[in-house]
N, C-alpha and C positions, 0 to 999 in steps of 0.2 A: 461568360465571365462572372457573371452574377449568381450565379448556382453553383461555380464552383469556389465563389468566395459564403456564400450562405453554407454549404457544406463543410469548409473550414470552421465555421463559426460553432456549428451545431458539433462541429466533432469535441473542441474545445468544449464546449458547456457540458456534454456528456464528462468529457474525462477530468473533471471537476467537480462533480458532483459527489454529496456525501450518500455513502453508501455503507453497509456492512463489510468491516474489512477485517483479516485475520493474520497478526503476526506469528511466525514460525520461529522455533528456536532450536538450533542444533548445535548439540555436542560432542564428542568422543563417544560419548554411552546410547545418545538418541535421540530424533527429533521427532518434537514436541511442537502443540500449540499453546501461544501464551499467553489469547485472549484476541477477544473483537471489538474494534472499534469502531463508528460511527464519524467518518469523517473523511475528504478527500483524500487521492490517492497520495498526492505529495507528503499530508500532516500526518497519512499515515504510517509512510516509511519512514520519517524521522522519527516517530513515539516508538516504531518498531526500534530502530536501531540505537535507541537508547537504552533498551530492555541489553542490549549486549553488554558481556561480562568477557573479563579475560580469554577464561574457556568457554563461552556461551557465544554461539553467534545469532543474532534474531535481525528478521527482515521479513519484508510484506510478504505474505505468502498469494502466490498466482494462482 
């Protein structure tokens, strides 16, 4: 029970952690990268998804 709560834990602090990230932005015409940031996974898809425009769609790239 204890290892599988310490693994829990550990998985959590990983996918929190800042790291090199890169949003992607596609259009009609082609997708593109829009820049890297330095920061968790979550503040990174928000900054990503702000980069969106009308015709422009941008989100974390995997």
């Amino acid at each position: 029970m204890k290892l599988s709560l310490a693994l829990i834990v550990c998985a959590m602090f990983l996918y929190a952690c800042e790291k090199e990230r890169v949003c992607e932005c596609k259009n009609a015409y082609s997708t593109y990268d829009a820049g890297q940031l330095k920061t968790t996974k979550s503040q990174a898809k928000k900054s990503c998804k702000e980069l969106s425009t009308a015709d422009t769609d941008c989100y974390l790239k995997k």
